[in-house]
N, C-alpha and C positions, 0 to 999 in steps of 0.2 A: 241604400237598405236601412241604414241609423236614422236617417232622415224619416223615411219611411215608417219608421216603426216610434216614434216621438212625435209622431203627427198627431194623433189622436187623443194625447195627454195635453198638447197645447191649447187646446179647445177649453179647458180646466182651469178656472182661478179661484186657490183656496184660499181665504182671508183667516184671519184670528180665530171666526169661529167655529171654522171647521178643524183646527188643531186642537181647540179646548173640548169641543166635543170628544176626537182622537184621545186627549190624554185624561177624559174621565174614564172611555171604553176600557183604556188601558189598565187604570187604576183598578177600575171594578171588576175586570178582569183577574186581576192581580190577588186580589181579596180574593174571589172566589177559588181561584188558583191554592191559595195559601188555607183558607176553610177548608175546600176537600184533601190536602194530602191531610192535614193535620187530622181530621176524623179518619183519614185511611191509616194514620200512624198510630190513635188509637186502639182504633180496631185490628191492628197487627197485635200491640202491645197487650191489649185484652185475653188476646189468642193465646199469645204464648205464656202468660201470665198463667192462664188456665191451663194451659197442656203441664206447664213447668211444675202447677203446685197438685196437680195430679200425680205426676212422677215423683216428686219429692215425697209425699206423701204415701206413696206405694213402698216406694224404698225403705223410709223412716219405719212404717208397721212392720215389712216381709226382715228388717235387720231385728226388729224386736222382737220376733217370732223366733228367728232364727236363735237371740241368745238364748231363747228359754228352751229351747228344743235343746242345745248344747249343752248346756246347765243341768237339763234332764238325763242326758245319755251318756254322761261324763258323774254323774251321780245317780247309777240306777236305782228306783223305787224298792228292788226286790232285795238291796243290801241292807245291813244294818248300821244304824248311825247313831253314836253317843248324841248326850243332851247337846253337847258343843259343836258337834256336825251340824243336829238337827240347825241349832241356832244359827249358823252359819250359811246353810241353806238359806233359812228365811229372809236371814238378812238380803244374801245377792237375787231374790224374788224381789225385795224393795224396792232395794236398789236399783233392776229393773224397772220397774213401775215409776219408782220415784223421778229417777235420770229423765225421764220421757216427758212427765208431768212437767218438770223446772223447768223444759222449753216453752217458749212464750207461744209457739205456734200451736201444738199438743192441749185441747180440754179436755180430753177423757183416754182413759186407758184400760181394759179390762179383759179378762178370758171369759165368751159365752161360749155354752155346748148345754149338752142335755144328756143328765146322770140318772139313771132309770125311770124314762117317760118323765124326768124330772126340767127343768131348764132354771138355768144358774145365770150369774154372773160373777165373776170374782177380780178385785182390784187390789187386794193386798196379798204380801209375800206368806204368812199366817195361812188365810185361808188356802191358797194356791198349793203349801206345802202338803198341807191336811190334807188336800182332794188328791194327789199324790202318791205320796209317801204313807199313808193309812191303810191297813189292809182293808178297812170296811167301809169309806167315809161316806158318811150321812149325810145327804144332800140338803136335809132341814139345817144342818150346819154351814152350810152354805149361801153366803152371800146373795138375797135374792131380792132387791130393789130396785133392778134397773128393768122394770118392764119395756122402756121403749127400746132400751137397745138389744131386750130378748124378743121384743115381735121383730124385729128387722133380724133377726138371726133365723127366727122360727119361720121367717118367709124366705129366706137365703140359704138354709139347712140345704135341702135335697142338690142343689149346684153346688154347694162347698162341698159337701160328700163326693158329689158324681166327677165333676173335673179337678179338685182341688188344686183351683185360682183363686189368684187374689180378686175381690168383687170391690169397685169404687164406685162411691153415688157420691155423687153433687147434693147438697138441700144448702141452699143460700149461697151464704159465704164458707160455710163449711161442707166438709170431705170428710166422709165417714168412711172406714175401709176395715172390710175381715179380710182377715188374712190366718187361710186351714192349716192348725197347729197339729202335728201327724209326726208324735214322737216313736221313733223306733220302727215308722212306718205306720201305726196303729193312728186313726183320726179320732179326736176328743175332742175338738170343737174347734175356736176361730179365736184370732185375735182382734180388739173392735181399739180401732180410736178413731177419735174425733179430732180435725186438724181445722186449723184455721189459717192459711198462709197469707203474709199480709207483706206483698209488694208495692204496697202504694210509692210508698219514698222512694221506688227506683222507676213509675212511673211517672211520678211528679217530675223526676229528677232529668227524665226525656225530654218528657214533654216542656220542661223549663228550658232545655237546651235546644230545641227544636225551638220551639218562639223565639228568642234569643236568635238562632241564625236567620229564622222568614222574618225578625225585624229589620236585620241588619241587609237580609237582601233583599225586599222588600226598601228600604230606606235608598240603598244604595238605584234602584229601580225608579225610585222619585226622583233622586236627584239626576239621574241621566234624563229620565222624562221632563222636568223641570228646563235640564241646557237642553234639551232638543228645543219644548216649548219655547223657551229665550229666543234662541238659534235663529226658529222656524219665524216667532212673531218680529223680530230683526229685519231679517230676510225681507218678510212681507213689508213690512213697513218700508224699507231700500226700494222695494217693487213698486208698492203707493206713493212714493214721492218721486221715484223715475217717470212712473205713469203719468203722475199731476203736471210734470214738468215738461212731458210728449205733449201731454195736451195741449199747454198753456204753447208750446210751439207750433202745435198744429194751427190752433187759433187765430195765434198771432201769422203764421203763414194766410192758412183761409183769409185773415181778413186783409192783411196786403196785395194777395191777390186778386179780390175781388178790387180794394181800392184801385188797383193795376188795370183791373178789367173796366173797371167804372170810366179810368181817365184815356185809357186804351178808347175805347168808345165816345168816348166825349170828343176825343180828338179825330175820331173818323167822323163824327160828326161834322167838326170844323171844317174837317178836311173837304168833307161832300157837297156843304154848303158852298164854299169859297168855291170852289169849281164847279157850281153848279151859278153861281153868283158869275165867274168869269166867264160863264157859258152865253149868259144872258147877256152881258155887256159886250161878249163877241157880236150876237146877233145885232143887238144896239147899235154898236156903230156900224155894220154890214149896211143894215137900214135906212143909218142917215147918210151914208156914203153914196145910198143908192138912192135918196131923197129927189123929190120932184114933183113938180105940180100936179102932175098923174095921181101920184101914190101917196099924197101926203095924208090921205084918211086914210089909208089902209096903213102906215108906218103907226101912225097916232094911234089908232084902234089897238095895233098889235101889242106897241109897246105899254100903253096901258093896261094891257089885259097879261 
C-alpha cells in the first residue's frame, strides 16, 4: 500500500530550480500575507479610533451640559443674589467654558438656542449669566457671531426639541455635537462643541508594534525557508552525485559487457571455425584413406574445392 502510494512522486525529479522558484512563492506569499493583515489592522484601528472618539466626545459635551444644568437648579434664576453670588455665578460659568477649552481635544464651546424668534450663541460665563438670571434679557445682548454654528443649530432645532438627543456629525477630523440643555425640565437650546480627538500616537504606536512582530516573523520565516533551501539544495546535490556515479557504473558495466559480448563472440567464432576446419581435415584424410586410381580426380577436385 506505501509502495503503492509513493509510486507516482518517484516519476518527479526536483532540481535547484524548482526549490528557488518554491521559496520565492513562498516569500511573496509571505509579503502579501503580511500587507493584507496590516491594512486589515488598520482598518480595525480606524474603526475604533472613530467609534472611540465619537463616544468620548459625547460624554465630554452631555457631562458639560449636565454641570450647567446642576449649576442652574442648585442656583435658581427666580432667587435673589448679592453682587458676590452674582460674581460667583459668573465665575463657575467660566470655569465651565474655560476647563473645557484648556483640553487640547476641545476647539469650540458655546450654548445655541433661540430667544424670541431670536438665535444666539453664547461662550462666556457674563453672557450665560445675563440670559439667565435677568428677568428681561435682551437678546441684541447676546453674543451673536457664530453664524455657522447657529445654521447647524437652526437646521437641528425641530429634533433637539422633538427627541432630545444628543446629535453627533463627523466633518473632517472633527465632531461637532449638541447636546439639549433642558433646565428644570424646560428646553432653552443645545450645547455645541467642537472636538478634535487625536489618536494618532496610539495608532503609530500599533502599527509600530505590529511591524516589529511580522519583521521578526517574517525574518524568522526566511531563515527556516533559507535551511529548508540549504537542506533541500544539499540533498539534491547528494542525489546528482549518486546519480553521476550510477551512471558512470552503469557505463563502465554496459561497456565490459559489451567487451564481454565482443570477445564471448569472437571466441565462438574461433570455436566454429576450428571445428568447422577439423571437419574438413576429417573429410581429407577419409579421402586419402580411400585414395585410388578410380577416384583420384574426384578426391582432387573435392579437395580443392
Amino acid at each position: 500500500m506505501r509502495k503503492h502510494l509513493t509510486e507516482p512522486f518517484k516519476k518527479y525529479h526536483f532540481e535547484w530550480k524548482h526549490l528557488l522558484v518554491l521559496f520565492i512563492v513562498l516569500i511573496i506569499f509571505q509579503l502579501g500575507v503580511s500587507y493584507i493583515n496590516k491594512a486589515s489592522l488598520a482598518k480595525l484601528i480606524s474603526e475604533t479610533q472613530n467609534w472611540y472618539k465619537l463616544d468620548s466626545a459625547e460624554k465630554l459635551a452631555n457631562l458639560t451640559t449636565t454641570s450647567i444644568e446642576l449649576l442652574i437648579e442648585t442656583n435658581p434664576p427666580s432667587a435673589h443674589y448679592t453682587p458676590a453670588q452674582q460674581k460667583n455665578l459668573i465665575q463657575a460659568f467660566n470655569i465651565i467654558f474655560s476647563q473645557q477649552i484648556l483640553q487640547q481635544n476641545v476647539q469650540k464651546i458655546c450654548l445655541v438656542g433661540r430667544y424670541h424668534n431670536v438665535y444666539f450663541a453664547i461662550d462666556n460665563g457674563q453672557d450665560l449669566f445675563d440670559f439667565f438670571y435677568r428677568k428681561h434679557p435682551n437678546p441684541n445682548l447676546v453674543l451673536n457671531r457664530e453664524m455657522g454654528t447657529i445654521n447647524l443649530y437652526r437646521a437641528m432645532e425641530k429634533e433637539l426639541r422633538e427627541k432630545e438627543q444628543i446629535i453627533s456629525l463627523r466633518k473632517g477630523e472633527f465632531f461637532q455635537v449638541l447636546v439639549p440643555l433642558a433646565p428644570r425640565g424646560e428646553y432653552i437650546g443645545a450645547l455645541y462643541m467642537r472636538i478634535k480627538q487625536d489618536f494618532g500616537f496610539i495608532a503609530q504606536q500599533i502599527t509600530s508594534n505590529y511591524d516589529e512582530t511580522a519583521l521578526i516573523f517574517s525574518v524568522l520565516i526566511l531563515l527556516g525557508l533559507l535551511a529548508m533551501f540549504y537542506i533541500s539544495a544539499y540533498t539534491v546535490s547528494e542525489r546528482d552525485e549518486a546519480q553521476k556515479m550510477l551512471f558512470k557504473e552503469r557505463e563502465k558495466y554496459i561497456k565490459e559487457h559489451i567487451a564481454h559480448q565482443k570477445e564471448a563472440l569472437f571466441t565462438k567464432r574461433i570455436y566454429h571455425t576450428h571445428h568447422k576446419a577439423e571437419k574438413i581435415m576429417g573429410f581429407i584424410k577419409e579421402d586419402l584413406r580411400n585414395l585410388n586410381p578410380e577416384n583420384i580426380d574426384m578426391v582432387k577436385h573435392r579437395t580443392i574445392k
